[in-house]
N, C-alpha and C positions, 0 to 999 in steps of 0.2 A: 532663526532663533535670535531672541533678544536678551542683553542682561538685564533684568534685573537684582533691587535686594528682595531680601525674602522682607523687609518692611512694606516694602513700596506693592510686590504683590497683595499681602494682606491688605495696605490702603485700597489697594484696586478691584479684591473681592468686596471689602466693607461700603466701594462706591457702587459698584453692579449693586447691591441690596438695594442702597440707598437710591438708586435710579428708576429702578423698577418699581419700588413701593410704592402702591397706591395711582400707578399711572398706565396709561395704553400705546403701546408701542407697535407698530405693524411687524409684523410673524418675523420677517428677517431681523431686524434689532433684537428682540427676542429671543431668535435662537442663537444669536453672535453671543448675546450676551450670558445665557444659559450655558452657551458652549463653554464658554471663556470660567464660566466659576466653574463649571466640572474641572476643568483642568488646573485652576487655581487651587482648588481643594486638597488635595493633598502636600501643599507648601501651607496652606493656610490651618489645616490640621497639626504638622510637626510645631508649628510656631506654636499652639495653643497647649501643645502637651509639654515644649519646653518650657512654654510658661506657670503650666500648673505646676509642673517638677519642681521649680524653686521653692515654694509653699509645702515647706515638712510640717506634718503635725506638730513639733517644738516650736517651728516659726510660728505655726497660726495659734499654740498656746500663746504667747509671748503678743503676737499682734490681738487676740482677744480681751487679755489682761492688759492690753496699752491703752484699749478704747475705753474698757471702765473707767479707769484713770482720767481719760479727757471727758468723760462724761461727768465724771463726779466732780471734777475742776473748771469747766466751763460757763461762760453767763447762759444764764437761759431766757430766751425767748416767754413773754407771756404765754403761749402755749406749751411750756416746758420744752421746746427743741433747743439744743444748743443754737447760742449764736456763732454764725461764721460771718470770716472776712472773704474781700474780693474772691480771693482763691481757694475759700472753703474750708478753710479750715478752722476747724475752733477755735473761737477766742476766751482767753485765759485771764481774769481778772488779776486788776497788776496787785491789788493784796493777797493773789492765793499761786502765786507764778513761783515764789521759792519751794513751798508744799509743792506742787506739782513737777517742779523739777527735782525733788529729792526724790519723789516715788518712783517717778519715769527714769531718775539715774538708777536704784537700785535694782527696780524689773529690769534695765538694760544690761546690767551685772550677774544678775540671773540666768536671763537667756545670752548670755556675751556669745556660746558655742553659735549657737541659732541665728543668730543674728552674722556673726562672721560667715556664717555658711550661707548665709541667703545673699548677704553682701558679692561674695566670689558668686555664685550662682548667677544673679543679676549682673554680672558682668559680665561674663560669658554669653546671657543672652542677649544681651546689647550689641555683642559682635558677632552674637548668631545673625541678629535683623540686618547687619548692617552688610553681610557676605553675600556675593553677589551668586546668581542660579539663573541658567540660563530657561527661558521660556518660550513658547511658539504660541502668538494667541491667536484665537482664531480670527482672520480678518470678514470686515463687514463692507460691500461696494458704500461707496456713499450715496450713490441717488438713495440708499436707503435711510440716510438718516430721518428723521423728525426735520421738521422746517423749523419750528419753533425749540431751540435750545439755548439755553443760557452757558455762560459763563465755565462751568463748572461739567455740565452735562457735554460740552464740549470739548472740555481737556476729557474728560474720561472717553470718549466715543472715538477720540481722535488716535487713541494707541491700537485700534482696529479696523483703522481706512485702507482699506485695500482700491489702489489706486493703477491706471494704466502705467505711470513710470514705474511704481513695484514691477510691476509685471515685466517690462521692459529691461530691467537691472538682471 
């Protein structure tokens, strides 16, 4: 058994997707890898349901009425999309940023409950991901990998090399 977090598995389930999509692997990769999310799946399931949990219908009133607001105060795009910056997120014309902070403080005064509660919520599940859970993945020989592997498809294959000195330990 190995530690992981319950983050690093979920990265590990979302890389097994990302590996397999759209590509052919011989029967052994394949079932390592099939194996490997069956057993990931149920850490990868508790993550997703402590994640929706945070999201009460008051939060998502409160984050529905937030986006109006950044819609209605945003520059828009000649095809009427908002514009965003590098990191997406809306930008806010600097003659309409005082309006848009008055409205956004008072919805935030609104939902203050909801917002506090989704606040403590999201941090707890910050150290739900970060807690560590022991795992057994299933190992794969390596004469079975792929010849051709990058970078990336390499650190992921490499948590299920089952190797003669494993065996020897």
């Amino acid at each position: 058994m190995t530690k992981f977090t319950r983050e690093e598995l979920v990265n590990i389930f979302k890389a097994i997707n990302e590996f397999v999509k759209d590509k052919k692997y011989n029967k052994y990769v394949l079932f390592a890898l099939d194996k490997n999310k069956k057993r990931l799946l149920n850490t990868v399931n508790s993550v997703i349901k402590k994640e929706q949990d945070m999201f009460t219908e008051e939060y998502k009133k409160y984050d529905s009425e937030r986006l109006v607001i950044v819609n209605k105060y945003s520059a828009k795009a000649e095809d009427g999309t908002n514009v965003k910056d590098s990191n997406g997120n809306a930008i806010i014309p600097q003659d309409s940023i005082s309006s848009f902070n008055d409205e956004i403080k008072e919805l935030r005064e609104t939902y203050k409950d909801a917002i506090a509660t989704f606040d403590e919520d999201y941090s707890k599940y910050v150290d739900y991901l970060k807690e560590s859970v022991e795992m057994s993945l299933y190992p794969l020989d390596f004469k079975y990998f792929p010849d051709e592997l990058d970078g990336t498809q390499y650190s992921l294959l490499s948590l299920f090399i089952k190797d003669e000195e494993d065996e020897a330990e």
